[in-house]
VOGU-3710 file (C-alpha; in Angstrom, 3 decimals, decimal comma):
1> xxxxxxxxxx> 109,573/143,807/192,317  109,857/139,874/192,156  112,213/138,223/194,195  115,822/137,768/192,472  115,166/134,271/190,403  118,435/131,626/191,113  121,230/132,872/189,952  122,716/132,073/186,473  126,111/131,901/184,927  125,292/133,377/181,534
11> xxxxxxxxxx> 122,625/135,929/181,084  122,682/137,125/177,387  120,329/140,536/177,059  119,242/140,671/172,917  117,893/137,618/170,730  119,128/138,538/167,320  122,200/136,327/165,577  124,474/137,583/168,124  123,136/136,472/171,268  121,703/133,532/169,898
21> xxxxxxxxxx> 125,285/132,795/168,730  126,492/133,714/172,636  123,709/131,833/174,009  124,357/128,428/172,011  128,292/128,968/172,728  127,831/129,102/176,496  125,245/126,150/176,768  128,044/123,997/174,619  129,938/124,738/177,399  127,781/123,655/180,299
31> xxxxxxxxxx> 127,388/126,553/181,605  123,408/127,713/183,101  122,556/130,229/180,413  119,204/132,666/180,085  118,742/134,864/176,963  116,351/138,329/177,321  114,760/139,979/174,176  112,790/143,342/174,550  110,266/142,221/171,625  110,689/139,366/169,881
41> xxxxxxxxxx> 113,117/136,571/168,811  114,937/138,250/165,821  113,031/140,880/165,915  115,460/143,647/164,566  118,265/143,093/162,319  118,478/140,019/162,382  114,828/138,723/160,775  115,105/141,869/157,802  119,041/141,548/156,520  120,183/140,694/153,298
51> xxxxxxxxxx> 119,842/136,765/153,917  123,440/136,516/152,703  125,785/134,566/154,147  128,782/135,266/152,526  132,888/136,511/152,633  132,011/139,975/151,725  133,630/139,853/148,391  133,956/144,426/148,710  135,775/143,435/152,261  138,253/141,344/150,256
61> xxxxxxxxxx> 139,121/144,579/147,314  139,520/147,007/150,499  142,212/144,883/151,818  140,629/143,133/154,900  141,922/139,568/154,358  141,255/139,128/158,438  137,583/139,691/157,930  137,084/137,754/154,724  138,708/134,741/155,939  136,689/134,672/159,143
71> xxxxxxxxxx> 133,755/134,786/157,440  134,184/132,625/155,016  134,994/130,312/157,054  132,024/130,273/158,973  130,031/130,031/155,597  131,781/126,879/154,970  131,039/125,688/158,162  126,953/126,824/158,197  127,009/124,977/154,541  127,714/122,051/156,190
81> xxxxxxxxxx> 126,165/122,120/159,577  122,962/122,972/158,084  122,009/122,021/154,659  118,460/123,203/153,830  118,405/126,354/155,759  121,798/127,850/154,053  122,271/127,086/150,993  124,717/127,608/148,452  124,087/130,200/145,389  125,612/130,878/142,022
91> xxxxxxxxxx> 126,919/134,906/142,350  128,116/136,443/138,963  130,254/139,980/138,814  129,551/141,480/135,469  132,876/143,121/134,159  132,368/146,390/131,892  134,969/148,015/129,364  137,146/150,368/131,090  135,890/150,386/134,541  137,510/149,308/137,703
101> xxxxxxxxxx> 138,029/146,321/138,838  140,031/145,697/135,073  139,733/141,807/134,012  143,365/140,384/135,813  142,427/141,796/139,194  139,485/140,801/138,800  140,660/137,304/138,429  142,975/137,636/141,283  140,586/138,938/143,850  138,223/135,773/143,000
111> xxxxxxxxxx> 141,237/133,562/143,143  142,800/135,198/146,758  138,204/134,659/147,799  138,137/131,108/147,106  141,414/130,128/148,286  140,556/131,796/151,782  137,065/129,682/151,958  139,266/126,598/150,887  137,083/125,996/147,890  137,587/126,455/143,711
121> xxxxxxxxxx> 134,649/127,320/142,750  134,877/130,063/140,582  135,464/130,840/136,661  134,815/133,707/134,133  132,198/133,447/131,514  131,949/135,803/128,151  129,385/137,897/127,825  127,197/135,579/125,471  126,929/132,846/128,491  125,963/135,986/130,912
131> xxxxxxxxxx> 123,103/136,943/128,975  122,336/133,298/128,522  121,406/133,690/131,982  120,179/136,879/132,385  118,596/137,608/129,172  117,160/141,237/130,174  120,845/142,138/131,019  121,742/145,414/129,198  125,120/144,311/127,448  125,900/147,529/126,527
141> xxxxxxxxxx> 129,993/147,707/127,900  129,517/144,079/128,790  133,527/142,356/129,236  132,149/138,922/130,390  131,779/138,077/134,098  133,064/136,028/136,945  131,098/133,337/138,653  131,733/132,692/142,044  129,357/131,425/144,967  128,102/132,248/148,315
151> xxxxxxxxxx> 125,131/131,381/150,304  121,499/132,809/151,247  119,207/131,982/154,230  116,141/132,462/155,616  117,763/134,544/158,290  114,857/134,652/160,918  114,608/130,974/160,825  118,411/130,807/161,337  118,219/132,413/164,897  115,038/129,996/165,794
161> xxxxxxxxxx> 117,337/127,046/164,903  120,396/128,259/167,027  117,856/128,984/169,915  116,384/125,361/169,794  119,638/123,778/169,821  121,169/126,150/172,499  117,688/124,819/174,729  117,848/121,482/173,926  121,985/121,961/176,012  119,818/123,600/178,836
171> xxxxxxxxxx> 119,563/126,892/178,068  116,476/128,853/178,191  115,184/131,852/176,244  112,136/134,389/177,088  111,034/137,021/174,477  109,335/140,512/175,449  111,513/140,935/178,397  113,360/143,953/178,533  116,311/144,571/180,109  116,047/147,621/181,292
181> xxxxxxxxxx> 119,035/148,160/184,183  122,335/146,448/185,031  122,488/145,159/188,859  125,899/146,340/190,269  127,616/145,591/193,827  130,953/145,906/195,026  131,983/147,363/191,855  130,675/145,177/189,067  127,892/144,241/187,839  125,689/141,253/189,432
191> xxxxxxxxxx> 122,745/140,930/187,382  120,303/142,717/185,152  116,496/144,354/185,838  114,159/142,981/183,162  110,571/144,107/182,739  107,770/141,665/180,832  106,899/144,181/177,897  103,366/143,073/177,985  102,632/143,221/181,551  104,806/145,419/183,116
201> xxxxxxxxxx> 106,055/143,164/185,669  109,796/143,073/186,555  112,064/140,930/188,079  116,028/140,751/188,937  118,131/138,211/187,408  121,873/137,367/189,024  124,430/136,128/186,822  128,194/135,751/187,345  128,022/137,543/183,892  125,912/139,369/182,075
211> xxxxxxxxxx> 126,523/139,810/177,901  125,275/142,623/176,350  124,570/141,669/172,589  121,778/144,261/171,397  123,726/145,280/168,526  122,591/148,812/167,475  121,191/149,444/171,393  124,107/148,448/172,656  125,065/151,601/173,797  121,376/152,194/175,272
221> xxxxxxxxxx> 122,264/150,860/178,838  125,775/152,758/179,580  128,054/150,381/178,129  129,532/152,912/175,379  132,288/151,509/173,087  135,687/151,814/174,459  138,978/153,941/172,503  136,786/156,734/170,757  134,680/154,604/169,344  130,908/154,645/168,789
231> xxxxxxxxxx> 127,932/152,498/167,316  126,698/154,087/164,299  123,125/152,672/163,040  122,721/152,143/159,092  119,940/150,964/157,802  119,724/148,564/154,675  116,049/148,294/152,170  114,719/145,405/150,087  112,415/145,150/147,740  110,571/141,637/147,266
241> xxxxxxxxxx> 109,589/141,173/143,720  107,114/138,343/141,816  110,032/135,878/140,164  107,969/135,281/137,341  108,238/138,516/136,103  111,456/139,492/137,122  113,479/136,516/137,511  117,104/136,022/138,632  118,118/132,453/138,409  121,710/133,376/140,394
251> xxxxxxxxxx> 122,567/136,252/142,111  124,363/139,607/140,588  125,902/142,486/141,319  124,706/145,642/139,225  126,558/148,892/139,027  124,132/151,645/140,295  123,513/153,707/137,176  123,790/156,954/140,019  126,604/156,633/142,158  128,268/153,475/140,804
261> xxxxxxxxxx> 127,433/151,526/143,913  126,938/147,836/143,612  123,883/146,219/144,269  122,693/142,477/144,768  119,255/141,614/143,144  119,204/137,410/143,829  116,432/134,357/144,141  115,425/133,997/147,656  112,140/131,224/148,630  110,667/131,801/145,129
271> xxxxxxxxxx> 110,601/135,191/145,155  113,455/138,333/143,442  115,451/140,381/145,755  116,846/143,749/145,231  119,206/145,111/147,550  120,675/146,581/149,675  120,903/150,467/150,372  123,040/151,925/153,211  122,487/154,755/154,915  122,763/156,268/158,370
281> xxxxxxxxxx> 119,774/155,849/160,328  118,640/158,804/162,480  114,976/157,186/163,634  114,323/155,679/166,710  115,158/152,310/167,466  111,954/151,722/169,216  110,672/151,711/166,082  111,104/149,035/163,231  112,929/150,438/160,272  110,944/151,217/157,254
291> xxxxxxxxxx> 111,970/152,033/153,229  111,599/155,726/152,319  110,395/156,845/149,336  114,168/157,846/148,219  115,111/154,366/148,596  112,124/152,824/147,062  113,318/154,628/143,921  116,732/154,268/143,970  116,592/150,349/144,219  114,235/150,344/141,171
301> xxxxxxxxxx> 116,761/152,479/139,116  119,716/149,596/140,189  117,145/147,174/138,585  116,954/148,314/134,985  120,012/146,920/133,795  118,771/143,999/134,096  115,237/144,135/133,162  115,878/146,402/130,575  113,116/145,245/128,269  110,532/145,688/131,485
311> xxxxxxxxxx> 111,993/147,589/134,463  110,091/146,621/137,366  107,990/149,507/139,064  106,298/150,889/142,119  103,310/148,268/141,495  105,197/144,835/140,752  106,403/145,163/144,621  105,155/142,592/146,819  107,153/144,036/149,806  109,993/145,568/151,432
321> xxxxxxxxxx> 111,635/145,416/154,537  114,472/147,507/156,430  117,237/146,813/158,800  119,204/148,220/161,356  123,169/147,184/161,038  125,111/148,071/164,394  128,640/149,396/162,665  131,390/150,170/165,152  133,417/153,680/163,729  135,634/156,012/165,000
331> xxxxxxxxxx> 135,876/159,746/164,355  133,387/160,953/161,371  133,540/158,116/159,052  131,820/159,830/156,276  131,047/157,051/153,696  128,539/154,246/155,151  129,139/151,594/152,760  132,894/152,189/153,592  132,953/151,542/157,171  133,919/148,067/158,280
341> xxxxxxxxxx> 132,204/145,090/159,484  134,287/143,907/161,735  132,790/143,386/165,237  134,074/144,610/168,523  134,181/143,320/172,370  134,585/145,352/175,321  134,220/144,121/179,315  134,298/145,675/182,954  133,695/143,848/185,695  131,077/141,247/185,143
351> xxxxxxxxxx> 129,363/142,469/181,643  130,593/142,015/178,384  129,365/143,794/175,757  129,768/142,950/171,598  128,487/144,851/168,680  129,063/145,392/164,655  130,344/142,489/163,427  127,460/140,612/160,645  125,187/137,769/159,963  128,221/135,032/159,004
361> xxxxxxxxxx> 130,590/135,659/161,543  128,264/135,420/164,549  129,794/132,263/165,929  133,189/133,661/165,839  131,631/136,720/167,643  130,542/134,596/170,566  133,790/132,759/170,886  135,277/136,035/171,485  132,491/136,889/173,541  132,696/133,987/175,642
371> xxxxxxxxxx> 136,771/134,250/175,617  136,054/137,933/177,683  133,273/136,332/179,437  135,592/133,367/180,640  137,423/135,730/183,616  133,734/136,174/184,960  133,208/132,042/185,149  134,577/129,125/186,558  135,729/126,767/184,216  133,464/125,347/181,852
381> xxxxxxxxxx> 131,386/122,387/183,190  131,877/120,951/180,019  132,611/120,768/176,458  130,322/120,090/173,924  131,050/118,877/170,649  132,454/121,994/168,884  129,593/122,392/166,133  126,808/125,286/166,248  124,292/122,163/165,123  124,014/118,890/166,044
391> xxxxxxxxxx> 124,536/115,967/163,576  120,771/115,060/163,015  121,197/110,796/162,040  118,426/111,908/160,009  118,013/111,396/156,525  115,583/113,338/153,794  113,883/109,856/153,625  112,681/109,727/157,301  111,186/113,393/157,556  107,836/111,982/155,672
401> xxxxxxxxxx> 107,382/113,837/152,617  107,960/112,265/149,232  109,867/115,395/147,686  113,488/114,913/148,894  114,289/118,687/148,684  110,799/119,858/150,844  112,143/117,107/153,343  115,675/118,341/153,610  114,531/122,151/154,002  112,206/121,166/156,843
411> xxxxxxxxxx> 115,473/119,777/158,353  117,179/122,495/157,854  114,542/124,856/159,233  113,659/122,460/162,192  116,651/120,005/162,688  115,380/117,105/164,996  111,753/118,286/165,113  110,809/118,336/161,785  109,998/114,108/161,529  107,616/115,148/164,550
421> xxxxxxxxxx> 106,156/118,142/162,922  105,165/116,442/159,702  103,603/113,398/161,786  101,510/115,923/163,782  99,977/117,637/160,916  96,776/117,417/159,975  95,127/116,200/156,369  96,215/118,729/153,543  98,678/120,876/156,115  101,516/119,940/154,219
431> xxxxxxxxxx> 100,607/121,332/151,179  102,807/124,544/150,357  100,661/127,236/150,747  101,044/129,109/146,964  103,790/131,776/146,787  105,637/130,109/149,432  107,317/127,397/150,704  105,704/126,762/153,934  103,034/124,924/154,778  100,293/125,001/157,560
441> xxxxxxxxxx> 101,839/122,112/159,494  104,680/124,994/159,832  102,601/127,112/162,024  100,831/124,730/163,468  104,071/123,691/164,916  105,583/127,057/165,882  102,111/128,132/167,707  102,770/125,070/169,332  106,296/125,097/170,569  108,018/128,523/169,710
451> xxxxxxxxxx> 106,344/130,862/172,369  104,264/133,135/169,711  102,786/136,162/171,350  101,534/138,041/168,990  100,622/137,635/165,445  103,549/139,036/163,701  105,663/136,784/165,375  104,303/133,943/163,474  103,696/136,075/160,318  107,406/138,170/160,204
461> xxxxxxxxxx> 109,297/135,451/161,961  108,178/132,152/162,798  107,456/132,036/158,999  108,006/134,424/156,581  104,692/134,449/155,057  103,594/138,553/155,790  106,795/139,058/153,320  106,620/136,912/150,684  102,682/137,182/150,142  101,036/140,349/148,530
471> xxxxxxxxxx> 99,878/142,579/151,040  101,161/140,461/154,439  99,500/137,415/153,383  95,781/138,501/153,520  95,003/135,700/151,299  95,867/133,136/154,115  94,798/134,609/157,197  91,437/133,294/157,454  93,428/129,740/157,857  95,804/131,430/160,266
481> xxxxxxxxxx> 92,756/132,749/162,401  91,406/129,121/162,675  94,802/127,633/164,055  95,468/130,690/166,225  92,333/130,402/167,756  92,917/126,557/168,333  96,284/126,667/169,882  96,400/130,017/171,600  93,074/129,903/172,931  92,180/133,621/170,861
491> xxxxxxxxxx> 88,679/134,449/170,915  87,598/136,857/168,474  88,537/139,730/170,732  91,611/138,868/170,588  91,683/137,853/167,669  90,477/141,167/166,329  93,304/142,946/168,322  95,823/140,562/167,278  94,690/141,630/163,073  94,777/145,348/164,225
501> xxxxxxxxxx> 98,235/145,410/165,087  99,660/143,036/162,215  97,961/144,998/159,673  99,503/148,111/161,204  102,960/146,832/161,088  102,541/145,766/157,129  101,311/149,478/156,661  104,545/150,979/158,311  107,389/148,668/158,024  106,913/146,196/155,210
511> xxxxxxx> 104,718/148,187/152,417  105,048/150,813/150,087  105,935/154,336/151,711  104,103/157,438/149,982  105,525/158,618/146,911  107,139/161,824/148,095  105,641/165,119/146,021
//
């Protein structure tokens, strides 16, 4: 084993939302912060969500006002810390004759939603406008609707930006290093064993605390939940469909024909989403989630409704993807859509450890993190401004491309870099590459400065270009190839390796599963 490396205040072990959250919180502070992922950056839940950031409008009906506010909140606060990477979306609730919720609650739950987000932005619409807007709607029970809003992201992207600004505070950040002990002396833990995933190596890393923010592994390194309670794993499908054929200008919420369960199908870069299912996941966690067959189906049923003319099918799916939530429960907790969302922190002596909680509220998560961690610390070195990003002084104008709304997305996926990225592309790089809105000066620009190991990191998560292209993006990889072999120095061993295990993960984990017989 390596020598212990100098110690550190603030090791965070997991580089989803959460610890990226923990990570930029303590590096506001001052303090000298390392974050640890196993795989990649965003690897798990937090690159194959929903892309919603929102309230959590079903949070609100079941009476958790505490929840709701916080994380409404925080969308308030993302909408205006970074414009171009969350954005704000029209939702509509359609109402139906004699079914719950009945027209006046309706409008008092939308009322009691806005006025905890501090904004008035919604209204009810009759049933004419509705289908104005979603002309394949079924209207058959149709009351009208209520329009409200929330916000979508590109949720992998979202964790890249928190890292760079947590790094450019002094923090630093490794990917495939696995934490795979906690160091403990005198009664409380000192530091943490991590292992390089692709060579083996390991090394010991001393911390004054360590912060345990795996999410659904948190309970993998004997730091169980305290009080009874446990991590239950649920995992959430998507299906990615072709917007031209099945488009949805705004998000909605349909009533499951089945079980009556609500579903989302929304706009999200150019493409249709249907979502989400929620079910208890019994598979390994080694293992990235993948759609069954069951589910395949059952989010193509929730779709009819509203392309009732031409419901979509088995062949008009581009992709899918599946995620892991971490929910906290107690006892049985029978119903998975019922259980809460509400995050939990626990501590002994030197590690804290967080888990549930979801996408929105992960910067209230680390302040309550960092309020645990705070026994374990001296007192912070200092205080950043109190923003997750930094105000940029840059305008749409000065990113150099003409179209203002390209320029301000760039910002929002790149924040101060994205001036630099578009001067160090090369002729025709900038073009959006079709079905998408990235462009080649994109990757260009991650391969150079967002340590890309393997090819799915720049594929799944750098950019999101295996989703949102038929069959992982085939058509583009020959370009890929050429700047992979440029910047990482790939020969065509590698190369060939590299293709291997990409196309294998698009086979498992973001395609079709077989129709079950």
């Amino acid at each position: 084993m390596a020598r212990p490396e100098v110690n550190w205040d603030v090791v965070v072990v997991g580089g989803g939302i959460t610890g990226a959250g923990i990570l930029r919180e303590a590096a506001r502070r001052g303090y000298r912060s390392l974050l640890v992922e196993q795989k990649d950056f965003c690897w798990g839940t937090s690159s194959r969500s929903s892309k919603m950031v929102h309230g959590g409008l079903r949070y609100l009906a079941a009476g958790n006002l505490r929840l709701t506010h916080a994380a409404l909140r925080e969308r308030e606060r993302l909408l205006r810390e970074a414009p171009g990477l969350v954005t704000r979306l029209p939702y509509y609730y359609p109402l139906y004759l004699g079914q719950f919720p009945p027209r006046i609650a309706a409008a008092a739950l939308f009322w009691l939603y806005d006025r905890l987000a501090g904004v008035d932005d919604h209204r009810r619409i009759d049933t004419a406008s509705l289908r104005g807007i979603f002309p394949g709607l079924d209207p058959s029970g149709l009351n009208g609707a209520y329009r409200y809003s929330d916000a979508v992201t590109d949720d992998a992207r979202l964790v890249l930006r928190i890292l760079h600004e947590a790094v450019a505070d002094g923090a630093a950040v490794r990917n495939y290093s696995r934490a795979t002990e906690w160091v403990r002396a005198d009664g409380r833990v000192t530091g943490v064993i991590v292992r390089d995933s692709d060579t083996g190596q390991t090394r010991e890393l001393r911390a004054r605390v360590v912060i345990n923010a795996t999410g659904a592994w948190a309970d993998r390194l004997q730091t169980e939940p305290p009080d009874g309670l446990r991590i239950r794993p649920q995992r959430g499908s998507h299906l990615l469909l072709d917007a031209r054929a099945f488009p949805a200008p705004a998000a909605i919420f349909l009533r499951h024909p089945d079980d009556g369960r609500r579903i989302f199908v929304y706009p999200w870069e150019g493409r249709t989403i249907i979502g989400t299912t929620d079910i208890q996941h019994a598979d390994d966690l080694e293992s990235a989630a993948s759609i069954t067959s069951a589910e395949l189906d059952y989010l193509l049923r929730a779709a009819r409704p509203l392309f009732s003319e031409r419901p979509p099918g088995r062949a008009d799916v581009i992709s899918t993807w599946s995620g892991v939530r971490p929910i906290i429960v107690s006892g049985k907790s029978a119903n998975p859509s019922g259980a809460s969302r509400e995050h939990r922190v626990w501590s002994e002596p030197g590690l804290v450890s967080c888990s549930g909680g979801k996408l929105t509220t992960f910067s209230h998560m680390a302040r309550d993190v960092m309020a645990q961690a705070s026994a374990f610390l001296p007192p912070a070195p200092a205080r950043g401004e109190n923003r997750i990003f930094r105000q940029l002084g840059l305008s749409p104008q000065e990113v150099g491309v003409a179209d203002r709304e390209r320029a301000q997305c760039l910002l929002g996926r790149y924040g101060a870099a994205a001036p630099g990225l578009v001067a160090d592309s090369k002729p025709g790089e900038l073009d959006p590459i079709a079905g998408s809105t990235t462009c080649l000066a994109e990757l260009r620009w991650s391969l150079n400065c967002e340590t890309v190991v393997h090819l799915d990191d720049l594929m799944l998560r750098r950019s999101r270009l295996g989703v949102l292209l038929p069959a992982g993006g085939e058509a583009v990889i020959g370009r890929v190839k050429s700047l992979a072999q440029e910047l990482l120095d790939w020969d065509d061993a590698a190369w060939s390796r590299e293709l291997r295990r990409y196309r294998d993960i698009i086979a498992r984990h973001y395609s079709l599963p077989a129709a079950e017989v």
